[in-house]
C-alpha positions as CSV (number, residue, x, y, z in Angstrom):
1,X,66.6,135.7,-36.3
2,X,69.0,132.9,-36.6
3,X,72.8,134.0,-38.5
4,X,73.3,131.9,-41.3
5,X,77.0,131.4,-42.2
6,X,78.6,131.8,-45.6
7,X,78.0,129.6,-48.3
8,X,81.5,128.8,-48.6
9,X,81.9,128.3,-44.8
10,X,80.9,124.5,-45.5
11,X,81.1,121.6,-43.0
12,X,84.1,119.4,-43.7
13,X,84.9,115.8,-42.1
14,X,87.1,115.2,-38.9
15,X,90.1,113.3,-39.7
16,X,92.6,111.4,-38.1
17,X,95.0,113.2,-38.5
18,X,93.5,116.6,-38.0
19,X,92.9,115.3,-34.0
20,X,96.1,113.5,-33.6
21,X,98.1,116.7,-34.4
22,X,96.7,118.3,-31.1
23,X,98.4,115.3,-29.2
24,X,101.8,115.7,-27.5
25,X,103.8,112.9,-25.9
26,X,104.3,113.0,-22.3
27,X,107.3,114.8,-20.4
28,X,109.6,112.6,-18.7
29,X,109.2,114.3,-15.8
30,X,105.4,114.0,-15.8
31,X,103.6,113.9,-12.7
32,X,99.3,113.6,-12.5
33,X,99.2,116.6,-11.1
34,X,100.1,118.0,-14.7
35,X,96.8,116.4,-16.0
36,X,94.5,117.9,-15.0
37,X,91.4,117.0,-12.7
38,X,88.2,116.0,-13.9
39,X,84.8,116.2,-11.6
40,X,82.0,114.1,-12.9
41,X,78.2,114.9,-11.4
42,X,75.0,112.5,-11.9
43,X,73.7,109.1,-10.6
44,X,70.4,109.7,-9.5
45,X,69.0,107.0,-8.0
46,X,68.9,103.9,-10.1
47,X,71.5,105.7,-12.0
48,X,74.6,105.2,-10.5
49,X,76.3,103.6,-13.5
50,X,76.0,106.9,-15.7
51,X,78.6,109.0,-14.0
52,X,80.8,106.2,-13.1
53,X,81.4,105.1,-16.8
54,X,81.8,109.0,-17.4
55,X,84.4,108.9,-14.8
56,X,86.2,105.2,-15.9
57,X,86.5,106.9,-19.3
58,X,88.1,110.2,-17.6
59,X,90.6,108.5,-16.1
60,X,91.5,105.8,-18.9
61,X,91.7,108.6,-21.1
62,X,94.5,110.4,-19.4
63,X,92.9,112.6,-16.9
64,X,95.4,112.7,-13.7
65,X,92.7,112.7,-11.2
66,X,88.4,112.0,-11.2
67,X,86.0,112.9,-8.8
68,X,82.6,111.4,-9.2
69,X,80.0,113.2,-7.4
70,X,76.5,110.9,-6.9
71,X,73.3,112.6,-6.1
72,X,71.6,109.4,-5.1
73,X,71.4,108.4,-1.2
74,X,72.6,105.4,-1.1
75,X,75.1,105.6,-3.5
76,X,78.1,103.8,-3.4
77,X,81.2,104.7,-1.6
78,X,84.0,103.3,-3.8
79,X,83.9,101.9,-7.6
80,X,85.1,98.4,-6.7
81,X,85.7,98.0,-10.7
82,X,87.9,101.1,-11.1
83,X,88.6,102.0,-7.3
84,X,91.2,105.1,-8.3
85,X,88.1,107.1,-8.7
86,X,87.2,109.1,-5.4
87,X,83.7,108.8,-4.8
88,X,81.7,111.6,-3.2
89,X,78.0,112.5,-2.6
90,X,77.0,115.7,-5.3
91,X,77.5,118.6,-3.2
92,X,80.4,117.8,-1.9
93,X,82.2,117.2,-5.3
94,X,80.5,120.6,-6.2
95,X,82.0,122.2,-2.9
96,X,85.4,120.5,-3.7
97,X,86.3,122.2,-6.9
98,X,88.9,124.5,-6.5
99,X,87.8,127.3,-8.9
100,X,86.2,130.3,-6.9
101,X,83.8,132.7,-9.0
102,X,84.5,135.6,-10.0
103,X,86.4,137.3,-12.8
104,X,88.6,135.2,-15.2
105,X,92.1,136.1,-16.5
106,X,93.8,137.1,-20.0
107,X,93.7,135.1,-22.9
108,X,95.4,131.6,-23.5
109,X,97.6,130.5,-26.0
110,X,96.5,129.1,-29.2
111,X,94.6,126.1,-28.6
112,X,94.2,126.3,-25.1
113,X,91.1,127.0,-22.9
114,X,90.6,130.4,-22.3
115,X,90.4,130.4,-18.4
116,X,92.4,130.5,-15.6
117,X,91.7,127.1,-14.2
118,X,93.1,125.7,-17.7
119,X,96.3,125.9,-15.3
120,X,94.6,123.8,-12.4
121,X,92.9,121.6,-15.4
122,X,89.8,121.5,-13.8
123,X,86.8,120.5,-15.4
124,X,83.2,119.3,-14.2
125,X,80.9,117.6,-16.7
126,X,77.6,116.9,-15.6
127,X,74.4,115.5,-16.2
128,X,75.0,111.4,-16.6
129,X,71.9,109.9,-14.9
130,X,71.5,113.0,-13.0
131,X,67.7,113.1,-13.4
132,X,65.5,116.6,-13.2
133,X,64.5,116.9,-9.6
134,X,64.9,119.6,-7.6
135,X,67.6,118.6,-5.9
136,X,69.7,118.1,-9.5
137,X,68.1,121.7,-10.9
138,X,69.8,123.1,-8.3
139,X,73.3,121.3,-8.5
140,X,73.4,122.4,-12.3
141,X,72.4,126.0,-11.5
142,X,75.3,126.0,-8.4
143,X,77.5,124.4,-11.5
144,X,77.0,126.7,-14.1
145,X,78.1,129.3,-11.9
146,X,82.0,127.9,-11.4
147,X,84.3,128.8,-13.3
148,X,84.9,125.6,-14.3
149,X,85.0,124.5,-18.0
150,X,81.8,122.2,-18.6
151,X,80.5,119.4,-20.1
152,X,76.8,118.8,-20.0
153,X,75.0,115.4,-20.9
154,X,72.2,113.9,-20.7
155,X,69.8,115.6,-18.0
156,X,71.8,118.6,-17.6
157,X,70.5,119.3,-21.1
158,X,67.0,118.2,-19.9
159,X,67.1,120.7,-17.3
160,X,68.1,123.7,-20.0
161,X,65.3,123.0,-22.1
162,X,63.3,123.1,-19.1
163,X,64.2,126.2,-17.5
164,X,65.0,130.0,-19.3
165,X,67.3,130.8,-16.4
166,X,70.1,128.6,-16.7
167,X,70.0,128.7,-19.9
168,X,71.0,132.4,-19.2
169,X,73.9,131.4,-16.4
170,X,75.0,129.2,-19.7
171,X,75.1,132.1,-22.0
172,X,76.9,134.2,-19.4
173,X,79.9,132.2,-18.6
174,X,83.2,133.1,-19.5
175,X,84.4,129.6,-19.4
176,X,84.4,127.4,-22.0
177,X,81.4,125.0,-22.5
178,X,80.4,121.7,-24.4
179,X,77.3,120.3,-24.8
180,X,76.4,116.8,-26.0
181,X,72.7,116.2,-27.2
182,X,71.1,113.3,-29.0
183,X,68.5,114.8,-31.2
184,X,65.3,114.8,-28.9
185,X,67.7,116.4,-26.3
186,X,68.5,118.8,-29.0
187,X,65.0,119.1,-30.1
188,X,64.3,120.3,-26.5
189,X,66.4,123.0,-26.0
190,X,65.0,124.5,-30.2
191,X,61.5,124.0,-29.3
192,X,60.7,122.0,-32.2
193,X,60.4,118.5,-33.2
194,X,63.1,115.8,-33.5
195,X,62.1,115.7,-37.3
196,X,63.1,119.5,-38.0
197,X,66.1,118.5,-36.1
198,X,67.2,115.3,-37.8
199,X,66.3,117.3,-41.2
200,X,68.8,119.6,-41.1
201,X,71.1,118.7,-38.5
202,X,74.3,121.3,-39.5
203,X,71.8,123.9,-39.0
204,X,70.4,122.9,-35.8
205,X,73.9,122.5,-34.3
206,X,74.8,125.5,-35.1
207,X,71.7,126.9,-33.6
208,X,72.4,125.5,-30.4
209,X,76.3,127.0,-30.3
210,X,75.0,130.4,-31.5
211,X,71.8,130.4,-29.0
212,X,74.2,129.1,-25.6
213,X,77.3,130.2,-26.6
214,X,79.3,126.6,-26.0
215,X,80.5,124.1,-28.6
216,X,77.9,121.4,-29.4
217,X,78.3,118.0,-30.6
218,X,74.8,117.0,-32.2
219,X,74.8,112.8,-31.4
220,X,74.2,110.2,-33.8
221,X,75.3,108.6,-37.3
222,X,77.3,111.1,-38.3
223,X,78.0,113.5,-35.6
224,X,77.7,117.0,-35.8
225,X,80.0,118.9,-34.3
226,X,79.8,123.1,-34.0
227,X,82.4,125.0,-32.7
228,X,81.9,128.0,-30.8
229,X,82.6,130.0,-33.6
230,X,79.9,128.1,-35.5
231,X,82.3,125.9,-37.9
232,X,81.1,123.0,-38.4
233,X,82.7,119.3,-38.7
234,X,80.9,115.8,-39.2
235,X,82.4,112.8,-37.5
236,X,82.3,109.9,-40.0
237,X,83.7,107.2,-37.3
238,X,81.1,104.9,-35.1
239,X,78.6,102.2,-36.3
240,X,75.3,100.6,-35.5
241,X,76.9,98.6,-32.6
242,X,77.4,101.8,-31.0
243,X,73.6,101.9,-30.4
244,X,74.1,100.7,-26.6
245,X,73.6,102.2,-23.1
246,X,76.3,104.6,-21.5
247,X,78.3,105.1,-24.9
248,X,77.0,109.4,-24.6
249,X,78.6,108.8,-21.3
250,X,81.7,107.7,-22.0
251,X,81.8,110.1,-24.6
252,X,81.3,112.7,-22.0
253,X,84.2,111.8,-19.7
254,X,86.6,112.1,-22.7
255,X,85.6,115.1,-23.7
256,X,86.3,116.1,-19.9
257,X,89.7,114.4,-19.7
258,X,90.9,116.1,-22.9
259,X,90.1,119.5,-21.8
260,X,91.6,118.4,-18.4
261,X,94.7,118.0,-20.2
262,X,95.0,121.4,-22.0
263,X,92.8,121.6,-24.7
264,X,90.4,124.1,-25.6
265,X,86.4,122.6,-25.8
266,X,86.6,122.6,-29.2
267,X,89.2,120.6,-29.8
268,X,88.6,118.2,-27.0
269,X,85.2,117.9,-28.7
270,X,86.6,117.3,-31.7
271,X,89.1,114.7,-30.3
272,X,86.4,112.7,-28.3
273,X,83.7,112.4,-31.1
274,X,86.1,111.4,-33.5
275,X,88.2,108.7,-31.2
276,X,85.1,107.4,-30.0
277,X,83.8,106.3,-33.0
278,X,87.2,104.8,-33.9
279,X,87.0,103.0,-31.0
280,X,83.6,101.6,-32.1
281,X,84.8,100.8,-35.5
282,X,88.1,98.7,-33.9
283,X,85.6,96.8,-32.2
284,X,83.0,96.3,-35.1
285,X,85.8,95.0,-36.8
286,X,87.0,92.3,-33.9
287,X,83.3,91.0,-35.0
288,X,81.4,92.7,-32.3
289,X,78.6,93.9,-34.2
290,X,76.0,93.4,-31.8
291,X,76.3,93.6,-27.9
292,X,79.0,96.1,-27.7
293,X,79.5,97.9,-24.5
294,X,79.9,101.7,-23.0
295,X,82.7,99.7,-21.1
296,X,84.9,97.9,-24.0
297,X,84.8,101.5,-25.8
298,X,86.5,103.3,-23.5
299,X,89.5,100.4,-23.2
300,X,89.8,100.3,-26.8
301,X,89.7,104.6,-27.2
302,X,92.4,104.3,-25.1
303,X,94.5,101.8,-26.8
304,X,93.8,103.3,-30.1
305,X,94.9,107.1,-28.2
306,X,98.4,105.4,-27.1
307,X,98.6,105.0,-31.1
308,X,97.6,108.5,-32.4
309,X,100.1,110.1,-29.8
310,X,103.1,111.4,-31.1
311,X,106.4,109.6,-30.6
């Protein structure tokens, strides 16, 4: 039987200000190993371009080092658009995070993520044009057995629905997870219809936290966003121009790079959803209602990030 919450427990909107507070200016003395690492995984073939924005986003959006790991053959060996990325085949960006299994550590400070590896800032999000072959099913099942903090997209989510078993390796992980459905993905993973989604969204969020034990952000006008506690937020940034291809997956990689930088996955879901529709709306209002890109997003999500930061 599904828990409601208390009536008084309402949804309330993200703000501003509430996300800018978790923001600290950098040291002086910063270096990129103090930012953390981010490991994208996707690009089947013909889909290349999924994890790449994921990992452009990543690294524009402070992460101090991205990995993108590409399932496809002949995928290719550098990103001649943002060549600081290191380029990899899937397995071997899987092989390459440094976070053995096993037990984790005490608890963080407030705000932090509750893992060891929040020291290392190691994070995989996967899923971006990943597809649901065998070949990925078993990448994601090999995945959700890090210890990594995750962020899964697109068919990672695909794969859930499709298979009891990792749904269970998600439920049994100590590290913190995000998940990031559009509402047929969402629909999916509940068993019911996009309708019974879309008609009470809140609820079905908080569902999905409660049923996988991760932090959900339920895509589309007006984001949902559920905390692993269950509290629930809706994201009142982003527009209709927003309605383009690769914005979920530049959404993901800055989920990634926040929690690469120290936050919890709550709070870098917050952060994301929230900056990412600003970043929409600073575009909509350039007059670039129509034809806005994944790609002009992410530049302007991190100009408008240079501005929330703290002085």
């Amino acid at each position: 039987m599904t828990k409601h919450r208390p009536a008084s427990a309402r949804e309330r909107a993200i703000t501003q200000e509430q996300v800018a507070a978790f923001l600290r200016p950098r040291p002086r003395d910063s270096h990129k190993g103090m930012f953390g690492t981010v490991t994208v995984i996707g690009g089947a073939p013909g889909m290349a371009g999924a994890p790449l924005l994921a990992g452009r986003a990543a690294l524009k959006l402070g992460a101090g080092c991205v990995h993108v790991g590409l399932l496809a053959e002949n995928a290719p060996a550098v990103d001649m658009v943002q060549p600081e990325l290191m380029l990899h085949s899937a397995e071997d960006a899987l092989r390459a995070l440094p976070l053995p299994n096993g037990p984790l550590a005490s608890s963080p400070p407030a705000g932090k993520s509750a893992n060891v590896e929040s020291i290392f800032g190691s994070v995989l999000a996967i899923g971006c044009g990943m597809g649901t072959s065998i070949a990925a099913q078993k990448i994601l099942h090999e995945a959700l057995r890090t210890r990594a903090p995750l962020v899964l997209d697109a068919d990672a989510i695909n794969l859930l629905a499709r298979h009891a078993d990792l749904q269970d390796d998600l439920r049994a992980r100590r590290a913190h997870a995000v998940i990031t459905p559009h509402p047929g993905e969402a629909a999916r993973l509940l068993g019911i219809g996009t309708a019974e989604v879309q008609a009470d969204r809140i609820q079905s969020a908080r569902r999905l936290a409660e049923n996988l034990h991760c932090a959900v952000a339920l895509k589309g006008a007006d984001t949902v966003c559920v905390t692993r506690d269950g509290e629930a937020f809706i994201n009142k940034t982003g527009n209709p121009g927003m309605s383009a291809p690769g914005m979920g997956d530049v959404l993901t990689g800055m989920v990634a790079a926040f929690i690469a930088q120290g936050l919890d996955a709550d709070r870098a879901m917050l952060l994301a959803v929230h900056l990412h529709g600003a970043a929409g709306d600073a575009l909509a209002a350039e007059g670039v209602g129509t034809g806005m890109t994944a790609s002009e997003v992410t530049d302007w999500a991190r100009w408008l990030l240079n501005q929330w930061v703290p002085r």
